[in-house]
N, C-alpha and C positions, 0 to 999 in steps of 0.2 A: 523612105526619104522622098519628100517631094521635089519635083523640078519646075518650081511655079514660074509663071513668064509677068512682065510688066503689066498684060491687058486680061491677063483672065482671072480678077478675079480676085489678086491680091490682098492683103491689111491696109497699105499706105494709101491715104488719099491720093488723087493723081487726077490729069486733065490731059488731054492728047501728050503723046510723046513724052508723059512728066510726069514722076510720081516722086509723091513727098513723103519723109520719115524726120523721125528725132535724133535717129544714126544710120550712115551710109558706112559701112565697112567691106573694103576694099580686099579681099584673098582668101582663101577658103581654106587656109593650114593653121597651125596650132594657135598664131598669134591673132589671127581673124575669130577664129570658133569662138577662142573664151574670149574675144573684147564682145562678139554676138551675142554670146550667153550669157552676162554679165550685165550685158544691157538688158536684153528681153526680162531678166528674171527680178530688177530693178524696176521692170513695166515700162521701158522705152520703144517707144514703134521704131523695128528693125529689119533691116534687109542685112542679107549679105549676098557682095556680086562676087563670082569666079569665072573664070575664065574657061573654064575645062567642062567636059559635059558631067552629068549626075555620075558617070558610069566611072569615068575617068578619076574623080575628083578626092582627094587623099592620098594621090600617086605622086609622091615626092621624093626627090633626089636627098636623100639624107643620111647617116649612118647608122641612125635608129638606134641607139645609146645612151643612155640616160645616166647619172650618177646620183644614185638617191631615187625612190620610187615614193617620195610623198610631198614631188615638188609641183603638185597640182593642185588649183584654188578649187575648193568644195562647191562646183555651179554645174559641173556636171557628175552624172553616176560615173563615178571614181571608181566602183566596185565593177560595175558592168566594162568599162572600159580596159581595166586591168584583167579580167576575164577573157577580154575576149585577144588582147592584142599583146601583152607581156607577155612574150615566148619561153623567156630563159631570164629568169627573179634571182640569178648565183652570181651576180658580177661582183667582183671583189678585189681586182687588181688589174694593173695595165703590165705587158708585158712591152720591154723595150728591143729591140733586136738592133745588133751594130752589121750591116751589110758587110763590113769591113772583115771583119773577123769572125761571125756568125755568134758574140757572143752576145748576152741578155742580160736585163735588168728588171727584177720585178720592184714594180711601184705600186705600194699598198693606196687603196681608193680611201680607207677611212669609213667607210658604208658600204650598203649591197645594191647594185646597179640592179641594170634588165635593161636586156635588147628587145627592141616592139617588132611585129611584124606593122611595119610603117602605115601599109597600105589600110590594113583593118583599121588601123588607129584612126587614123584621119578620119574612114569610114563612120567609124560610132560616135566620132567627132561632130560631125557635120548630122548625124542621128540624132543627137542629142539637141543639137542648135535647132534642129526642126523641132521636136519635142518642146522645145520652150517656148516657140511660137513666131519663131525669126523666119522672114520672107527668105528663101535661098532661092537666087536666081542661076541659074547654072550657063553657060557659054554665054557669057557676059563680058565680053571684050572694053575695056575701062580705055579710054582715047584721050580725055582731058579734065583738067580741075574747072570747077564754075567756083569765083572768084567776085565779091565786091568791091569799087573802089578803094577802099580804104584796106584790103589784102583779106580778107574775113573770107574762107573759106566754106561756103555755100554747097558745095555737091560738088558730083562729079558727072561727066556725059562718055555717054558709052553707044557699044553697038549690043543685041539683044538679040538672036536668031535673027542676026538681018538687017535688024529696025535699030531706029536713032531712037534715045531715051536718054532722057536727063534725070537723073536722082537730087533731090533736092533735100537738104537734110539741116538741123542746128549741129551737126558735127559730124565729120568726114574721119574713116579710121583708116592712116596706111596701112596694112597687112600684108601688103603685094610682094613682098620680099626684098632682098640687100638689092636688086637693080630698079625699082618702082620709078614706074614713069611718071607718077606722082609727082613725085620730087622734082622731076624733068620738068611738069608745065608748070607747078605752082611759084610762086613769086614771093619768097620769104623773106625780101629786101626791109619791110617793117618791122621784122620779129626776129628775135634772138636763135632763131631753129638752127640747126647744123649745119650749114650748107658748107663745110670745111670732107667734105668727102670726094675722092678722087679712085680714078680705076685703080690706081696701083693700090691701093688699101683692102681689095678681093681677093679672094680665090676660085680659081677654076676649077670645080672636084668633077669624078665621074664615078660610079656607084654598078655593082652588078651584087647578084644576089644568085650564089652559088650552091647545090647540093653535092654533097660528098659522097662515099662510098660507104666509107667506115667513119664510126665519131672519134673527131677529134679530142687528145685530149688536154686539150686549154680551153674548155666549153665557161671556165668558170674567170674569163681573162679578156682583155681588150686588147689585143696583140695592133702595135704600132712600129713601123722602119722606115726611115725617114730614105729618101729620096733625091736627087738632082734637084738644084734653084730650091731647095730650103719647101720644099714638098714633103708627103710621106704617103705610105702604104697605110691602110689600118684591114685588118679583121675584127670583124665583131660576130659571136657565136650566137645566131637568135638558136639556134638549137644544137647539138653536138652534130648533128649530120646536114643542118644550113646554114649557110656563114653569108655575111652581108662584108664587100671586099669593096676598099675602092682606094681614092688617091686624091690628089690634090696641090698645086704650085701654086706659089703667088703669082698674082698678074706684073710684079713689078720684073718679074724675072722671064728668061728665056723662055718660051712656051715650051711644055712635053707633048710629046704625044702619047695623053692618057691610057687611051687604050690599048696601046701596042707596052706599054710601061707595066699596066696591070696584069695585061698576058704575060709577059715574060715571066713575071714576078709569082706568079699562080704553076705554071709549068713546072717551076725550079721545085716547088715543095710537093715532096712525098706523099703527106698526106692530102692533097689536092689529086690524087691523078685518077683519073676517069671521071672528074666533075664535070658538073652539066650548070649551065645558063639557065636561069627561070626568071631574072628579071633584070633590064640595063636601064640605065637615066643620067642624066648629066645636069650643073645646076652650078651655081656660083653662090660664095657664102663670103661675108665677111670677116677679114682677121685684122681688126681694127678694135681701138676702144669706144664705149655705146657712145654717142650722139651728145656732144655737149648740151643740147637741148632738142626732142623730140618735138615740141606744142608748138602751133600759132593759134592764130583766133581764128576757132573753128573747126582743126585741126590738130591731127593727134598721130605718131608714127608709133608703132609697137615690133617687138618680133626680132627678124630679120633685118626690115627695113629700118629701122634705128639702130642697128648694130648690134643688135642684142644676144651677142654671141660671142664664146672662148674662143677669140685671137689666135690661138696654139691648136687649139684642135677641133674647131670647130661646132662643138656641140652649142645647140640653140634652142630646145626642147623647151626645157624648166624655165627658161629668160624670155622666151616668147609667152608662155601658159601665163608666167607673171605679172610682165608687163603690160600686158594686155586686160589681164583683171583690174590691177591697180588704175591703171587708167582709165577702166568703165568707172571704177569708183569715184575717181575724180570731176569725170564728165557728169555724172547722176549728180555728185554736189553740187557743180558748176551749175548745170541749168535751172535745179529745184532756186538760185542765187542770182539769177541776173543775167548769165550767159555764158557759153563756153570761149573766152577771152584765156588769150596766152596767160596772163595775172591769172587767171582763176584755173588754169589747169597745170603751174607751174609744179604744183606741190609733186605731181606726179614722175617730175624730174626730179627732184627729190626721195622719192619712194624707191627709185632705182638704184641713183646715184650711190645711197649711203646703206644698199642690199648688194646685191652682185654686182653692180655698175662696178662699183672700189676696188673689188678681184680683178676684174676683167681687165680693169684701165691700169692695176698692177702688172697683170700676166703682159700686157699689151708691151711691157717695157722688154720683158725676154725675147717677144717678136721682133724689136726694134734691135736688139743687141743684135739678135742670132744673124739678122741679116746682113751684117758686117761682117761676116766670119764663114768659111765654107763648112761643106757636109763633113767632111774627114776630122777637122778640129775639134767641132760639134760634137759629134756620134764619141771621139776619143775621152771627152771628157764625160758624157753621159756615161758610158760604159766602165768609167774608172771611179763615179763617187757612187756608194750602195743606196740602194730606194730608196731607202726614209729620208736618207739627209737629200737627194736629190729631190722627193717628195716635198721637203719643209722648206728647198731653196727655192722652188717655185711658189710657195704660198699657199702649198695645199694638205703640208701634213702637222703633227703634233710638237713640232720643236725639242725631239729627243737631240741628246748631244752624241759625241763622235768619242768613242773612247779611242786612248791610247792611241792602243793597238792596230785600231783601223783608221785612227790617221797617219799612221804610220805605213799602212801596206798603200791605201789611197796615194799618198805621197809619192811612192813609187813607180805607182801604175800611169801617178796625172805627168810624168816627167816629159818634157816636150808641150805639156798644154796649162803651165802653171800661171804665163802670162790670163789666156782665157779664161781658166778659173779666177785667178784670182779680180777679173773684170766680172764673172757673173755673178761674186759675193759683194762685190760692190754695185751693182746692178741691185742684187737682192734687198742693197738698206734702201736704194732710190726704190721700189716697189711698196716698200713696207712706207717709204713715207709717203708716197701717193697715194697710198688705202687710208692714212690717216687725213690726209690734204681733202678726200673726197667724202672723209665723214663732213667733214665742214663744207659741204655742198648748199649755196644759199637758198636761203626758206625763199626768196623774189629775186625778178630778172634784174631790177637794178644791179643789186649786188653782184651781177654773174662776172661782168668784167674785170674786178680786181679778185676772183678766186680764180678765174683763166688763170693771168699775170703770172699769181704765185705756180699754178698748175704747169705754167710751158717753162720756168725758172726750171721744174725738176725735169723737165723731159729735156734742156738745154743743158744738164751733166749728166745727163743719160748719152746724149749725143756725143759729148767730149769725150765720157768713158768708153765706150764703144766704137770711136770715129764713123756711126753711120751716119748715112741723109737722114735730113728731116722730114718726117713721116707725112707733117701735117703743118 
C-alpha cells in the first residue's frame, strides 16, 4: 500500500499547494474505501485523504459484526478480503442476558453472521483502493470545506505532513464518520441535507479486544446486556479464544465510565479470567435514523457520517459498504449529465431510504420508546417474551405466531410490565408504518417536505405512546 503525499508525483493535476481530482473523499473506513473504489473503477480521478498514518490506518473502534456476509458491492476482491479478515463465518444468533436475574434470551439472526478481525479488514480495504488506482494520502488532516457562492461544494483544505493543501474536486465525499467536521464548516442553508442532528442523537462506545484461556462456548453468538442510561455490553467471538468486548451510553444520558463499567463486567464472568488485553479504542457512533437527506451540490455524506447505522446496536458495516457504492453510482451518472447538483444526486437518497434507510428509521422508533422507560422495565420484558416473537417485534424476524400455550406462560412472566408491552406492540404498528411511509421516499427534493410532514405525524404518536422527548 502506498502512502503518496500531494507533491511527489501524484495522478491529480495540481499547482502549488492545490491538487485537483473528479472525487475528493474524505476517511479511510469502510464508507470511504468503497465510495474510492467505485469511483476509480468507474475511471474517475481519485484521492482519498485520512487522517491516520499508512501504518495506523484500518484501526477503528467497532464491534466488527456483521449480519449477513454478502452485504458487500462487487468493486473489490470480496474473496481476498473474506480470506483474509472473517475470523469466525458461525454467527447465527444474538444471546440476550438480563443482569437482573442472570437470565437469557436467544434471538435467531435469520442468516449466518461473521466477526472481522477489524484491523486487517480495513487493511485489504485500503489494498484494494490502492490497487484500483486511487491516490491514498495518509496523515491528512481535513481543517475545512472550499465552498462557492452559491453553496456548491468544491473541495476541501487540509494540512499534509505539515504543509497547507487544498483538494479541489467536482464532488466532495463525507466519510469522516458520525462527528465530521465537514458538516461543522459546510453551509447547507440552500440544500435540503440533514442538518436536524444533534449530540444527544450519539453514542459513546469503548471497544477492547480480549484473549481467553479456554474457548468459549458461545463462539457461534453475539452475546449482548444491556447497561446503566439505556447502554449495553456486547461480546462478539472473532474466534472461540478472542472476543472483541465493549459498551456503549447514549449521549443524551448521564455519562459512564466506560472503562471501569467494562472491567467490572469482564472480571464477574468465569470464562474471562486470566484474559489478556491485545487491543483498546474508543469512538462515537450514531443511534439515530439515516439523514433525511445526505446530498448538496457537490457533496455527498455516506457511512457513519449520514447516519448510516442500527440505532439499537450499532452495527454500520453493510450501510456504509452500501451507501457509499450507491452514491459513487449516482455521482458517475450525475457528471457523465451536467453536474453533481443536489437534483441530480437526489436519487441516491432514495437508493437508501427505500433499502435499509426504512429498517433503520423503523428500529430508530424502539430507540425512541426505550428511552422513556428504565433498564429494569426493559430487560423484564425482553427476558419475558421468547426470541422469535421478540425477533419479529423488532422487525427483524419471520412473523411466526404465538401459540396458546406460550402466551399464556408470557402473560405470566410479563405481569408487572404489561402496561410497557403492551406500548411496544403498539410502537411495533408505528414502525411497520414508517417502513411503508419510507417506501414512498420522493424520487425529488421538491416533494421532500410534505413526505417529512406525513413522517414526524408518526413519530408525534410514537411520542404520545411512549411519553418520551422529541428526538428531533
Amino acid at each position: 500500500m502506498s502512502a503518496e503525499s500531494y507533491d511527489d508525483g501524484t495522478r491529480g493535476a495540481s499547482r502549488r499547494g492545490t491538487r485537483s481530482y473528479d472525487v475528493v473523499v474524505v476517511g479511510g473506513g469502510t464508507g470511504g474505501a468503497f465510495a474510492a473504489a467505485t469511483a476509480a473503477e468507474a475511471g474517475l480521478d481519485t484521492v482519498l485523504v485520512e487522517r491516520k498514518s499508512a501504518e495506523d490506518a484500518g484501526h477503528i473502534a467497532c464491534g466488527d459484526a456483521i449480519k449477513g456476509k454478502n452485504a458487500f458491492p462487487d468493486v473489490v476482491d470480496l474473496d481476498y478480503l473474506r480470506e483474509e479478515s472473517f475470523t469466525n463465518q458461525r454467527i447465527t444468533r444474538a444471546v440476550f442476558e438480563n443482569p437482573a436475574d442472570g437470565e437469557t434470551v436467544d434471538i435467531p439472526l435469520g442468516t449466518t453472521g461473521a466477526v472481522l478481525d477489524r484491523k486487517r479488514y480495513g487493511e485489504v480495504l485500503l489494498e484494494e483502493v490502492d490497487r484500483l488506482g486511487v491516490d491514498l494520502h495518509f496523515d491528512t488532516v481535513v481543517q475545512d470545506v472550499v465552498q462557492e457562492a452559491d453553496g456548491t461544494v468544491t473541495g476541501v483544505r487540509a494540512t499534509h505532513d505539515g504543509d497547507a493543501v487544498t483538494y479541489e474536486a467536482e464532488v466532495t465525499v463525507d466519510a469522516a464518520g458520525s462527528l465530521s467536521i465537514l458538516q461543522d464548516k459546510a453551509d447547507f442553508s440552500r440544500s435540503r441535507f440533514d442538518t436536524n442532528v444533534s449530540y444527544s442523537q450519539f453514542c459513546s462506545a469503548y471497544r477492547e479486544v480480549i484473549d481467553v484461556e479456554e474457548p468459549v462456548d458461545w463462539d457461534d453468538a453475539l452475546v449482548f446486556k444491556p447497561t446503566e442510561e439505556l447502554g449495553y455490553l456486547w461480546y462478539f467471538p472473532r474466534s472461540p479464544t478472542r472476543i472483541n468486548v465493549g459498551l456503549g451510553f447514549q449521549m443524551d444520558k448521564p455519562p459512564m465510565k466506560l472503562v471501569e463499567a467494562l472491567r467490572r463486567d469482564v472480571k464477574s464472568r468465569a470464562e474471562f479470567a486470566g484474559a489478556t488485553v491485545v487491543d483498546k479504542l474508543g469512538g462515537a457512533l450514531p443511534t439515530r435514523r439515516p439523514y433525511d437527506s445526505a446530498v448538496a451540490d457537490g457533496f455527498v455524506a455516506v457511512g457513519d457520517a449520514a447516519g448510516h447505522v442500527n440505532p439499537t446496536t450499532g452495527g454500520g458495516i453493510p450501510g456504509a459498504a452500501k451507501s457509499a457504492h450507491w452514491a459513487m453510482e449516482r455521482v458517475v451518472e450525475a457528471l457523465s449529465d451536467g453536474g453533481a447538483t443536489e437534483e441530480a444526486l437526489w436519487s441516491y437518497n432514495h437508493d437508501v431510504m427505500t433499502d435499509f434507510g426504512k429498517k433503520f428509521a423503523g428500529i430508530d422508533l424502539y430507540n425512541i420508546w426505550g428511552s422513556a422507560h428504565d433498564v429494569e422495565d426493559l430487560t423484564g420484558v425482553v427476558t419475558a417474551v421468547p426470541g422469535q416473537q421478540l425477533a419479529d417485534a423488532l422487525g427483524r424476524g419471520t412473523g411466526s405466531s404465538m401459540k396458546l400455550g406460550l402466551k399464556l406462560k408470557t402473560a405470566l412472566k410479563t405481569v408487572g410490565h404489561w402496561d410497557t408491552l403492551s406500548e411496544l406492540y403498539r410502537v411495533q404498528r408505528k414502525a411497520a408504518e414508517i417502513r411503508d411511509h419510507y417506501d414512498r421516499y420522493p424520487q425529488s427534493p421538491e416533494a421532500f417536505d410534505a413526505w417529512a410532514e406525513v413522517r414526524d405525524g408518526i413519530l408525534e404518536d410514537v411520542y404520545a405512546i411512549s411519553g418520551a422527548d422529541p428526538k428531533y
